[in-house]
C-alpha positions as CSV (number, residue, x, y, z in Angstrom):
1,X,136.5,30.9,157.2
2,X,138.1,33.9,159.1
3,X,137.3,37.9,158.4
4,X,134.3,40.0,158.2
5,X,131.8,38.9,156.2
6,X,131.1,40.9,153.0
7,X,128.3,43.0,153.0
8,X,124.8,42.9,151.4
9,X,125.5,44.6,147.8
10,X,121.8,45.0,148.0
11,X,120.5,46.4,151.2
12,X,116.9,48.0,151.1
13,X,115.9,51.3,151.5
14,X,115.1,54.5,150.0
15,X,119.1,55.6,148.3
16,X,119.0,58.9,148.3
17,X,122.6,59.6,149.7
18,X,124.1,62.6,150.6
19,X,128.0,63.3,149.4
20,X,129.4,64.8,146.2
21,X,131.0,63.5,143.2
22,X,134.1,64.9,141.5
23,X,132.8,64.9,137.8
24,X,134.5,66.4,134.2
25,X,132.1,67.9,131.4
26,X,133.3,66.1,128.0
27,X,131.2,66.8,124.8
28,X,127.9,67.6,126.7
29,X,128.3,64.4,128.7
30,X,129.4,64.6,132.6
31,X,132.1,62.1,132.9
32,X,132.7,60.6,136.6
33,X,136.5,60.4,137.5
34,X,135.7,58.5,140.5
35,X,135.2,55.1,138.9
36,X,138.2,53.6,137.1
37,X,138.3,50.8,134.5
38,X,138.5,47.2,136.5
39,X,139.4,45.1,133.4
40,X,141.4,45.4,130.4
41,X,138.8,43.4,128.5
42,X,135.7,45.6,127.7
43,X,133.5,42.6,128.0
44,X,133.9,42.7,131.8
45,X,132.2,46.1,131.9
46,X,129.2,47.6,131.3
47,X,129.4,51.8,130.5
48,X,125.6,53.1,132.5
49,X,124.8,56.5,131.8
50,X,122.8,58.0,134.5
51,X,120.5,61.0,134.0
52,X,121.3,63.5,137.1
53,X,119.1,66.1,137.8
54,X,121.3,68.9,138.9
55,X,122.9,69.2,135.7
56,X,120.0,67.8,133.5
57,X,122.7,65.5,131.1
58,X,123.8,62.2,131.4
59,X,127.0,61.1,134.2
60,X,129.1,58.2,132.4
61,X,130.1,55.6,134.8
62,X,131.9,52.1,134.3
63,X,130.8,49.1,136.4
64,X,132.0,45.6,136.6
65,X,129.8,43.2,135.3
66,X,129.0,39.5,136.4
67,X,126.3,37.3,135.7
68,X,122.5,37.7,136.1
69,X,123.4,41.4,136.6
70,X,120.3,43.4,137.5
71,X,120.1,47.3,136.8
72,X,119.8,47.9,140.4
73,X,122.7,46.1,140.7
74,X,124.1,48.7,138.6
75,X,122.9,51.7,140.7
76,X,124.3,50.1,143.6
77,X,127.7,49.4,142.4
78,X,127.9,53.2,141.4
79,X,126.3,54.6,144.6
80,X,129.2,52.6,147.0
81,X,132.2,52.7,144.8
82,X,132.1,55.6,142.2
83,X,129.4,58.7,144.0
84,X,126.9,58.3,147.0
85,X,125.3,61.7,145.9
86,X,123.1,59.6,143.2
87,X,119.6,59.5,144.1
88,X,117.1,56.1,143.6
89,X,114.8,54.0,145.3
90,X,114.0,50.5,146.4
91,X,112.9,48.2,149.0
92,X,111.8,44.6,148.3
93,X,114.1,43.8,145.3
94,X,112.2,41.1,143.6
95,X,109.4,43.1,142.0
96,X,106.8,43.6,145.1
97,X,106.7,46.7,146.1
98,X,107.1,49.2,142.7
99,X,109.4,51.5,144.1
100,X,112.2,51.1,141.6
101,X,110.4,51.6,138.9
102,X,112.5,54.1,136.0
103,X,113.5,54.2,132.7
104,X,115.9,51.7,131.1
105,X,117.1,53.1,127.7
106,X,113.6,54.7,127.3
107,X,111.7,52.0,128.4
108,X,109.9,52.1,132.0
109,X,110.8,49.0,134.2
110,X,111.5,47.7,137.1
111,X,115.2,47.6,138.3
112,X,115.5,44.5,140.4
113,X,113.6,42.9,137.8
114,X,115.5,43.7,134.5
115,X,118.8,41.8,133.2
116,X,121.8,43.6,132.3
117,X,122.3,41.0,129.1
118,X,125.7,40.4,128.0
119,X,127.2,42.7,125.5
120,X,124.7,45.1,126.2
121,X,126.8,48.7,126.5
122,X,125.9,51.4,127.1
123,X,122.9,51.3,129.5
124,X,120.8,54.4,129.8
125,X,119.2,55.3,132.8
126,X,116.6,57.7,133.4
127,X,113.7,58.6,135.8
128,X,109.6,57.7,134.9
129,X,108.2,59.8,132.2
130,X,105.1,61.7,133.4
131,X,106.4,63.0,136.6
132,X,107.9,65.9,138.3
133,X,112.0,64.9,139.2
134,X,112.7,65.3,142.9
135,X,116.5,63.9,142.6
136,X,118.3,62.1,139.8
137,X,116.1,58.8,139.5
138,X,113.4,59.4,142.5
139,X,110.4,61.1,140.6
140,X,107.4,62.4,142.8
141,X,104.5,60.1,142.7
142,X,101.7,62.4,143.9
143,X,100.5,62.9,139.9
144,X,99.4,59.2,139.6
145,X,98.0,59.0,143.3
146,X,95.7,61.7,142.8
147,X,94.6,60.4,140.2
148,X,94.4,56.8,141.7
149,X,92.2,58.2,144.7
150,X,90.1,60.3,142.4
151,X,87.9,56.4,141.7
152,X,87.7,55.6,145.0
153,X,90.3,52.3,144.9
154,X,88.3,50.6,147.6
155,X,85.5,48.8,148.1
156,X,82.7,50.5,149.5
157,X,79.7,48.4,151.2
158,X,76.4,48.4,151.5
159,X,75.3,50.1,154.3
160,X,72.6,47.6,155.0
161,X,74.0,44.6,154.3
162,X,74.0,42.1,157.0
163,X,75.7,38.5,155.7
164,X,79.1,38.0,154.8
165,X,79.3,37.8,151.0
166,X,79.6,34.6,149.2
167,X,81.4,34.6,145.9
168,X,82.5,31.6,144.4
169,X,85.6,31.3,142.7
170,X,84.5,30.1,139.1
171,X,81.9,33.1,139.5
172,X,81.7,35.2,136.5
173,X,82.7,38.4,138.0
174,X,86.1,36.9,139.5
175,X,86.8,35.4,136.0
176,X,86.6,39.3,135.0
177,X,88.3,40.3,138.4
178,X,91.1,38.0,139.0
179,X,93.3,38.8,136.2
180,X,93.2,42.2,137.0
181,X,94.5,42.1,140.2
182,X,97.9,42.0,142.2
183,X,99.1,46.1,140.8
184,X,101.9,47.1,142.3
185,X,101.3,50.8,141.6
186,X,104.6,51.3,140.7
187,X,103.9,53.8,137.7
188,X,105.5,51.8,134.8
189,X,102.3,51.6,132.9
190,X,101.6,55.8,133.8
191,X,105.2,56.5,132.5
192,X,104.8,54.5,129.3
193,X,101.2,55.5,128.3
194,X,101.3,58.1,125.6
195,X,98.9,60.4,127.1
196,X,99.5,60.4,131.0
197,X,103.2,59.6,130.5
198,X,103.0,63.4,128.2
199,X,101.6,64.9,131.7
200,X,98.2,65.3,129.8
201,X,94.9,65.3,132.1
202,X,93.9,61.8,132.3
203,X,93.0,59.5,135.0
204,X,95.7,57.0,133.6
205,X,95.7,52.9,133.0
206,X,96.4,51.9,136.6
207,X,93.6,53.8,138.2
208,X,91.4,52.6,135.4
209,X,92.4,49.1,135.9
210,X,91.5,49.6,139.7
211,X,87.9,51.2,138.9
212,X,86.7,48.4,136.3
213,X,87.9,45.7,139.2
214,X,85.8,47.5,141.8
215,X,83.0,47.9,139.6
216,X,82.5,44.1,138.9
217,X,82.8,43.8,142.3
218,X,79.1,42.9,143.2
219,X,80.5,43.7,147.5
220,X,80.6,47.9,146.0
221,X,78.0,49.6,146.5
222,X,78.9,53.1,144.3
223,X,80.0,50.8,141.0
224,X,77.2,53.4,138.6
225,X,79.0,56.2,140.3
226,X,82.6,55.1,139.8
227,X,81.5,54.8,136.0
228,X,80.6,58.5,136.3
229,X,83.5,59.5,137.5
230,X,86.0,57.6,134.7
231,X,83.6,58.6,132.2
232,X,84.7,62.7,132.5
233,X,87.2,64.4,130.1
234,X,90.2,63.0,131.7
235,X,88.8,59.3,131.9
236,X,88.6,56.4,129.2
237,X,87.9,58.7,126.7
238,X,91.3,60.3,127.0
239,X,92.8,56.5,126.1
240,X,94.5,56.2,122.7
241,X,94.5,52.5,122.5
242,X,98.4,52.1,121.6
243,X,98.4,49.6,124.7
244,X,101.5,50.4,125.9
245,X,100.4,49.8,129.4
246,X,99.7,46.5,128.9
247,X,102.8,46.0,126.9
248,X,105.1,47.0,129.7
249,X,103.3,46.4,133.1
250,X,105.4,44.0,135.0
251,X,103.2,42.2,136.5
252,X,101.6,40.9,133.3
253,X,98.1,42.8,133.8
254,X,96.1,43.8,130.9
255,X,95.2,47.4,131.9
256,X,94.1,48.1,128.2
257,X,91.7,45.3,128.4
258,X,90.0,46.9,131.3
259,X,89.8,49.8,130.1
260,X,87.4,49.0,126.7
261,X,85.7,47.2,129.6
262,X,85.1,50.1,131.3
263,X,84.4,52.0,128.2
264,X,81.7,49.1,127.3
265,X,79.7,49.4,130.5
266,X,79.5,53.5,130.4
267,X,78.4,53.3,126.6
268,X,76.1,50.4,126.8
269,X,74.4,50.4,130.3
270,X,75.3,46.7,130.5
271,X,76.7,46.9,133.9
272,X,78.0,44.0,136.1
273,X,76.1,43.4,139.3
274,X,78.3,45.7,141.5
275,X,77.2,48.5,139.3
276,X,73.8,48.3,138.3
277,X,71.8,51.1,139.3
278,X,69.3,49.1,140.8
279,X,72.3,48.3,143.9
280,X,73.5,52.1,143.2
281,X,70.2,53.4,144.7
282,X,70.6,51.2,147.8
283,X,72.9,53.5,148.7
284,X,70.9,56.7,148.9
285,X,70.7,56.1,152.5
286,X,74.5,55.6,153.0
287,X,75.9,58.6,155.0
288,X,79.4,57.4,155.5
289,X,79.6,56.3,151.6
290,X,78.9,60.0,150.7
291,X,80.9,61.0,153.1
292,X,83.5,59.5,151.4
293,X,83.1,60.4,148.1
294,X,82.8,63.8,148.9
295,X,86.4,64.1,150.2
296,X,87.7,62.6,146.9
């Protein structure tokens, strides 16, 4: 075959183009001029209103649709062909790294990951609930990585240990543990939870997830204090128990799950072995560990 080949519809990186867009205001609703009908037949298009932050309404566009369309696919289409000045993000493009994550007719999702279904029209796209909007879709992430750092997301030896740990994978703690893992932190369950997603002070189901796998982790030395920390006014307290967070992760963790786990170990004192005060205490005499929580 002869001729330049096409290019990738889906390159990576972080779209936040620069250009403008000739648009017309029609009953409240910008309405692009820069993207024409492709088809006579309706079915062969999909209608995507886009939520653009300049103006603070929605931008009508038309896109040509084809099978196992993606809503990134969607973006893309409308940054190359209709205005470059629209603003989202991505990178992997099969559900790794989290930074597509928005709002897909009010839901919070990943693009690359959800299907444009036939005779679905009109698609409403929006950015992630709970935080501050930089441009159009891209949404400033600081809110939930605060609150992510605020449990220490790491694990945290013990200063004197001296043999590599041995944990054996029918253990009890990685049958707590395992499930649990593999967060993306890509903000879909922060968005859709109705307390952090409102911008309300709480700690939020990602970073609670994160603490309650640390804490049965019986390598962490500062497990008693972690529970202190999610156990103030902004920590599993603060959860309603809708389970939203769960319902929408898309990595299939339980979030919720983790954190009545959490919730259990505070209230009872029937702590896992990472966490029992009797391995907190070996710490006293850990410098760099305090060292490190103090900057938190």
């Amino acid at each position: 075959m002869s001729g330049s080949p096409l290019p990738d519809p889906l390159e990576s990186g972080d779209h936040e183009a620069k250009g403008t867009g000739n648009v017309l205001r029609s009953e409240g609703t910008l309405q692009s001029d820069t993207l024409e009908q492709t088809s006579a037949d309706a079915s062969d298009t999909v209608t995507v209103l886009v939520r653009r932050s300049a103006s603070g309404l929605d931008q009508r566009f038309t896109v040509k649709r084809f099978e196992q369309m993606k809503v990134l696919d969607l973006l893309v289409a409308i940054q190359r062909t209709a205005d470059s000045s629209i603003a989202f993000r991505y990178s992997c493009r099969v559900a790794m790294c989290g930074t597509c994550a928005l709002r897909v007719d009010g839901h919070a999702v990943l693009a690359c990951q959800t299907s444009v279904p036939a005779g679905t029209d009109p698609v409403h796209l929006a950015p992630l609930a709970g935080f501050p909007v930089l441009r159009d879709l891209v949404v400033d992430m600081r809110p939930f990585f605060e609150r992510w750092a605020h449990i220490v997301p790491y694990v945290v030896p013990f200063a004197n240990a001296t043999e590599p740990a041995r944990i054996l994978p029918n253990s009890p703690e990685r049958e707590v543990i395992d499930p649990a893992l593999d967060c993306i932190t890509c903000g879909v369950c922060y968005s859709s939870c109705s307390v952090s997603g409102n911008q309300w002070d709480f700690l939020g189901p990602a970073a609670l997830n994160r603490a309650m796998v640390l804490t049965a982790d019986s390598r962490d030395s500062i497990g008693a204090d972690r529970l202190r920390r999610i156990g103030s006014a902004d920590g599993v307290d603060r959860c309603h128990y809708i389970s939203a967070c769960t319902s929408y992760c898309p990595k299939g963790l339980d979030p919720f799950s983790a954190i009545l786990r959490l919730r259990k170990w505070r209230i009872t004192g029937e702590y896992p072995a990472g966490a029992s005060p009797s391995t907190d205490s070996r710490t006293d005499s850990n410098a760099e560990t305090k060292s490190q929580l103090g900057q938190v």
